[in-house]
N, CA, C and O atoms as a MOPAC input file, in Angstrom:
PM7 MOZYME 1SCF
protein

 N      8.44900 1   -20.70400 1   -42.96500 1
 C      7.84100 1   -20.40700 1   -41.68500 1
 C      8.33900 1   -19.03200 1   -41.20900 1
 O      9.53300 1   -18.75500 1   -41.09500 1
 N      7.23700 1   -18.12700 1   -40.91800 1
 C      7.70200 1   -16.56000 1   -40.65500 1
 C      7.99600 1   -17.21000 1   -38.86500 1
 O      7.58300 1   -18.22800 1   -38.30900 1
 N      8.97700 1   -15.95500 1   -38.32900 1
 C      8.80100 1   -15.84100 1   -36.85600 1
 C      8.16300 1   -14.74700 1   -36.41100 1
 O      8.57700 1   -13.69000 1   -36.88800 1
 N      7.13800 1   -14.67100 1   -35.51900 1
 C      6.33400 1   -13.29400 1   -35.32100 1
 C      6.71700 1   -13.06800 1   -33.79700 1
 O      7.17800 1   -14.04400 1   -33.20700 1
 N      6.57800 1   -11.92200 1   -33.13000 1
 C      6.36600 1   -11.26400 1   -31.55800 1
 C      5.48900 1   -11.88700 1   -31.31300 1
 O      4.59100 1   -12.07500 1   -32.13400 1
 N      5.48200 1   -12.58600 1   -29.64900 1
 C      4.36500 1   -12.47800 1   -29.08300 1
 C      3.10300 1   -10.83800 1   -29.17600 1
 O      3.33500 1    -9.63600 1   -29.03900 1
 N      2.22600 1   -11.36700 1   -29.37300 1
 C      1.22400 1   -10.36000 1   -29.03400 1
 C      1.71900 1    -9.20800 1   -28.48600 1
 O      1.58900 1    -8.10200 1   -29.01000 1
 N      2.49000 1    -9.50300 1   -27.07100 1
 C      2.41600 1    -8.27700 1   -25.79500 1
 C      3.86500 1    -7.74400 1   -25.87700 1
 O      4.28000 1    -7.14300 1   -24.88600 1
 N      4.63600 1    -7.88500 1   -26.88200 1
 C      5.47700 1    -7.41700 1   -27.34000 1
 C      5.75200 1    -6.74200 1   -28.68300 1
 O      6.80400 1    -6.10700 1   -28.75000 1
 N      5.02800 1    -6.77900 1   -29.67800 1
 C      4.14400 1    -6.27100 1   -30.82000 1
 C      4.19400 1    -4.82300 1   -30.13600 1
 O      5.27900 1    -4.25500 1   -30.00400 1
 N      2.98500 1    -4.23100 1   -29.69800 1
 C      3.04500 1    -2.95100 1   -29.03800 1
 C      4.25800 1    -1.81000 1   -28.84300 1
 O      4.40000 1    -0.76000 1   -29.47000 1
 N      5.18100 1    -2.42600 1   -27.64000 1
 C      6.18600 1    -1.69800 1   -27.69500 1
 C      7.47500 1    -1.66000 1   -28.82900 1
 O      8.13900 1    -0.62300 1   -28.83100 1
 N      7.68900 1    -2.26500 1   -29.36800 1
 C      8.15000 1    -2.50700 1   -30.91700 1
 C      7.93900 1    -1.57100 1   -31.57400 1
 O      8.75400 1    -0.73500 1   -31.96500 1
 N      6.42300 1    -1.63700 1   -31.82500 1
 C      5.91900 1    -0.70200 1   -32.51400 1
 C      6.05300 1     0.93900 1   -32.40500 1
 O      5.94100 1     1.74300 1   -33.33000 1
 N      6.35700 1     1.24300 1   -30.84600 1
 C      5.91600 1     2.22900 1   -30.06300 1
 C      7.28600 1     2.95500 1   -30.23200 1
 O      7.35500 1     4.18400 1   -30.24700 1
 N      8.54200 1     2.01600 1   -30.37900 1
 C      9.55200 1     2.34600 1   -30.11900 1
 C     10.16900 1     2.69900 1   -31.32900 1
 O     10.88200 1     3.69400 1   -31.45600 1
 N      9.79600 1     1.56300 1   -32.59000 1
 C      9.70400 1     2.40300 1   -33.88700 1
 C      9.11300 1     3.54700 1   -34.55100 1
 O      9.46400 1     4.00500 1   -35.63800 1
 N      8.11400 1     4.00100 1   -33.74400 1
 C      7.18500 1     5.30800 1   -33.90000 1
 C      8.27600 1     6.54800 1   -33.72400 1
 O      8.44500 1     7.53600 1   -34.43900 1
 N      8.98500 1     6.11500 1   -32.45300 1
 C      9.39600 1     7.15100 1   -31.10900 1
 C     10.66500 1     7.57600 1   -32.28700 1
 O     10.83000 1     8.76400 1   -32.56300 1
 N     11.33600 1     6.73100 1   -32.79500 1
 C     12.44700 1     6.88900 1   -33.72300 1
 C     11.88700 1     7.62300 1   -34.41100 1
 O     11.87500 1     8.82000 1   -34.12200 1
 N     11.16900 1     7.09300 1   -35.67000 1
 C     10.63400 1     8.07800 1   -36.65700 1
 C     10.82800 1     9.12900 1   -36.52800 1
 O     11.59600 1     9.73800 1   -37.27400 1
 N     10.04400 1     9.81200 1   -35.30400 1
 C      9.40000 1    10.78800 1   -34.96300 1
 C     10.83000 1    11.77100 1   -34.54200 1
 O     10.89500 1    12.98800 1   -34.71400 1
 N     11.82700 1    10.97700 1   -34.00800 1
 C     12.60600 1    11.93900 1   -33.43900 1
 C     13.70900 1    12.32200 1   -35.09000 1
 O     14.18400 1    13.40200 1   -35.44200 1
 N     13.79000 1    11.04800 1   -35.72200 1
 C     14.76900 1    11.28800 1   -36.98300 1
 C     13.80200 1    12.26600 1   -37.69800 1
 O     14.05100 1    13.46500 1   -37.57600 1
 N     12.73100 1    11.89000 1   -38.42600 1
 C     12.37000 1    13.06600 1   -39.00800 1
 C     11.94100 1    14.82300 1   -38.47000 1
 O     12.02700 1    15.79300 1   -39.22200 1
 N     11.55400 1    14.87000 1   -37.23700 1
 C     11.48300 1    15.87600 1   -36.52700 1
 C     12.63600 1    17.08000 1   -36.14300 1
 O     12.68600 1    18.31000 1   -36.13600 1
 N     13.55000 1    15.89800 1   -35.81900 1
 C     14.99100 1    16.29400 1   -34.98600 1
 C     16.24100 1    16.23000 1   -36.24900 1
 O     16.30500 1    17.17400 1   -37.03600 1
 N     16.86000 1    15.48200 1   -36.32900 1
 C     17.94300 1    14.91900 1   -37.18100 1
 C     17.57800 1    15.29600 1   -38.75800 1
 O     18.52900 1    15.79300 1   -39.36200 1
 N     16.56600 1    15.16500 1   -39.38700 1
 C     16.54300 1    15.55800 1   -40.94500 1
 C     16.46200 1    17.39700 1   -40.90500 1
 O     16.73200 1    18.07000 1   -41.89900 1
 N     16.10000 1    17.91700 1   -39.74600 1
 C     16.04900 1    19.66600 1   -39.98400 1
 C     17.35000 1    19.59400 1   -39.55200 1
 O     18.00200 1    20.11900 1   -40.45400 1
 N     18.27800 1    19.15300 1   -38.46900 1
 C     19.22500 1    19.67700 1   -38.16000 1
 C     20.08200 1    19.55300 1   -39.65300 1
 O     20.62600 1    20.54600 1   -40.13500 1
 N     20.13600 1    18.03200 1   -40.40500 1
 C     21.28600 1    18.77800 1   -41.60700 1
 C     20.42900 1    18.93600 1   -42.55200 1
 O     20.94200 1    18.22500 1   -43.41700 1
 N     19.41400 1    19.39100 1   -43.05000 1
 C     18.97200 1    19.48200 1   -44.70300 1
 C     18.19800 1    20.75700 1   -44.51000 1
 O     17.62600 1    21.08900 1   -45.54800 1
 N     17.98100 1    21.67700 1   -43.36300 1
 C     16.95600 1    23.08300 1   -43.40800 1
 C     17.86400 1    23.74400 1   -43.69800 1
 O     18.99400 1    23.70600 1   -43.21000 1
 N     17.25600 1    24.77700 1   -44.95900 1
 C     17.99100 1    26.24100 1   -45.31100 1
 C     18.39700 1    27.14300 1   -44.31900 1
 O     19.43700 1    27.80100 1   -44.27900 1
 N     17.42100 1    27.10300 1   -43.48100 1
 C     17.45300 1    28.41200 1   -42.27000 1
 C     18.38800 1    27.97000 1   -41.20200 1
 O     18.10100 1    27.20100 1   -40.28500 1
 N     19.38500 1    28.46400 1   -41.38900 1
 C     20.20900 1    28.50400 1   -40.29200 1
 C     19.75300 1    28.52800 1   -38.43500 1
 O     20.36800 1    27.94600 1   -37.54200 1
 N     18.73100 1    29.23600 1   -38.31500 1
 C     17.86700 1    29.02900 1   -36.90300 1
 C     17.46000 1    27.65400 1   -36.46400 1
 O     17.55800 1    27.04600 1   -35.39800 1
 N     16.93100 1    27.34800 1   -37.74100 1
 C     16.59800 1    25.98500 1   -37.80700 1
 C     17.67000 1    24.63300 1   -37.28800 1
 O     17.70300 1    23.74000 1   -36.44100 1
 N     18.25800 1    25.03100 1   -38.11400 1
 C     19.67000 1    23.75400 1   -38.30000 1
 C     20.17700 1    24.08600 1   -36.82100 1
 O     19.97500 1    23.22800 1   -35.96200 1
 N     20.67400 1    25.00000 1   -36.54800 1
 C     21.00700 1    25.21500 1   -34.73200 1
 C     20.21700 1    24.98000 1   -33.50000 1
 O     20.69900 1    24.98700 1   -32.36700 1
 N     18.71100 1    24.72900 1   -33.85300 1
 C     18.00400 1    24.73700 1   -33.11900 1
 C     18.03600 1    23.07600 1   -32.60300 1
 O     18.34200 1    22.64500 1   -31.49100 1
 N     17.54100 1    22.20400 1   -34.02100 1
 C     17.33000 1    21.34200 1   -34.32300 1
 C     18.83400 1    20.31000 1   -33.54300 1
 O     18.86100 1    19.29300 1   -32.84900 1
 N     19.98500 1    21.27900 1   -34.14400 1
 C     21.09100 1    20.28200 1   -33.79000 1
 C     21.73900 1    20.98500 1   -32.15000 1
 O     22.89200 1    20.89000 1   -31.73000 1
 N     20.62700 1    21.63200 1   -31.52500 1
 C     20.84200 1    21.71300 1   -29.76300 1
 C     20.00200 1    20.77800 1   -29.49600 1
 O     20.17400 1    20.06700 1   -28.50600 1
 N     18.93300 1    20.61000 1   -30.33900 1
 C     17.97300 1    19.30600 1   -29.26300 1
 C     18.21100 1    18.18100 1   -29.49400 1
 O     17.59600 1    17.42200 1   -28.74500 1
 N     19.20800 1    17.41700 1   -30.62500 1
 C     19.92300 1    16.55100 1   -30.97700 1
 C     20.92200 1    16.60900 1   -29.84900 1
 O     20.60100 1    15.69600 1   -29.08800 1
 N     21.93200 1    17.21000 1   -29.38900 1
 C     22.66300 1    17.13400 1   -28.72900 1
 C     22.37800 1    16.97500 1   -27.10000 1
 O     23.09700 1    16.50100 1   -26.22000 1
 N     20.91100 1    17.61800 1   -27.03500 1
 C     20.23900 1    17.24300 1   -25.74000 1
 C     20.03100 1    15.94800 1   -25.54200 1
 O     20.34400 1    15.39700 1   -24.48700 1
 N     19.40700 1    15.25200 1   -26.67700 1
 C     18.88000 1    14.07200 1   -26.79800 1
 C     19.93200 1    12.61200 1   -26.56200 1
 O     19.54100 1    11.61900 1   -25.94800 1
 N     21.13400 1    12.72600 1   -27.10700 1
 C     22.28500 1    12.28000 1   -27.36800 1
 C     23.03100 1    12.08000 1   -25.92900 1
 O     23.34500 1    10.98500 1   -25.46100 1
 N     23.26600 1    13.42800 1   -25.28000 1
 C     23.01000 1    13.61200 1   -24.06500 1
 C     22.85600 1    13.24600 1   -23.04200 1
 O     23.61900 1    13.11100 1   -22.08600 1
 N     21.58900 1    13.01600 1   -23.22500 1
 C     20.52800 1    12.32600 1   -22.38100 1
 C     20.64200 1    10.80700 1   -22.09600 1
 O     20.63000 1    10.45500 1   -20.91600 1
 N     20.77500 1     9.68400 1   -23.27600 1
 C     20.77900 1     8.98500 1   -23.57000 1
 C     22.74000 1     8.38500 1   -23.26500 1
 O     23.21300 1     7.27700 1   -23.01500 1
 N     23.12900 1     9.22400 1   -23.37900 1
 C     24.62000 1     8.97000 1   -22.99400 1
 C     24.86700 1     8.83800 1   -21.25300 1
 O     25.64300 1     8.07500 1   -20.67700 1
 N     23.95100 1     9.83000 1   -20.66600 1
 C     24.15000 1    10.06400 1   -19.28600 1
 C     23.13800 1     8.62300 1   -18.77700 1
 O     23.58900 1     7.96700 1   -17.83900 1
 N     22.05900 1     8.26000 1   -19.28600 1
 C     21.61800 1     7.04200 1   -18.77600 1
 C     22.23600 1     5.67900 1   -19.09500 1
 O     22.05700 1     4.70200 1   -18.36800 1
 N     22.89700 1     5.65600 1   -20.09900 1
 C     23.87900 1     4.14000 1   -20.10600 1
 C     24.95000 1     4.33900 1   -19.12300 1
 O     25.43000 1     3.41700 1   -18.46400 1
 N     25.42800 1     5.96200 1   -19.01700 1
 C     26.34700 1     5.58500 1   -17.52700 1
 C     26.13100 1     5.11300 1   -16.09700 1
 O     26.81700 1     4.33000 1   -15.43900 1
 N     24.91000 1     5.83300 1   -15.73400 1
 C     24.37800 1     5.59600 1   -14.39400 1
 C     23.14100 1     5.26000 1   -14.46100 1
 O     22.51100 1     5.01700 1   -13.43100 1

């Protein structure tokens, strides 16, 4: 017997596994594996924004 999501929880699941993807391959795979140094600094300031961000909302 599988266990599945309700329906109306399916969606954001989904949405939230997208949101990851999107930020690991976008964000996190250029910051360590791009040749270009612009890159890798760029990549690992908006990582650190992100990180950040996410640090300052579990406090308050």
């Amino acid at each position: 017997m599988t266990s599945q999501l309700p329906v109306p929880l399916q969606l954001p699941v989904l949405l939230a596994a997208l949101v990851f993807l999107a930020v690991y391959a976008g964000v996190v795979l250029p910051a360590v594996w791009s040749r270009r140094p612009a890159r890798r600094t760029a990549a690992r300031a908006v990582l650190a924004q992100l990180l950040g961000a996410l640090r300052r909302r579990r406090r308050g």
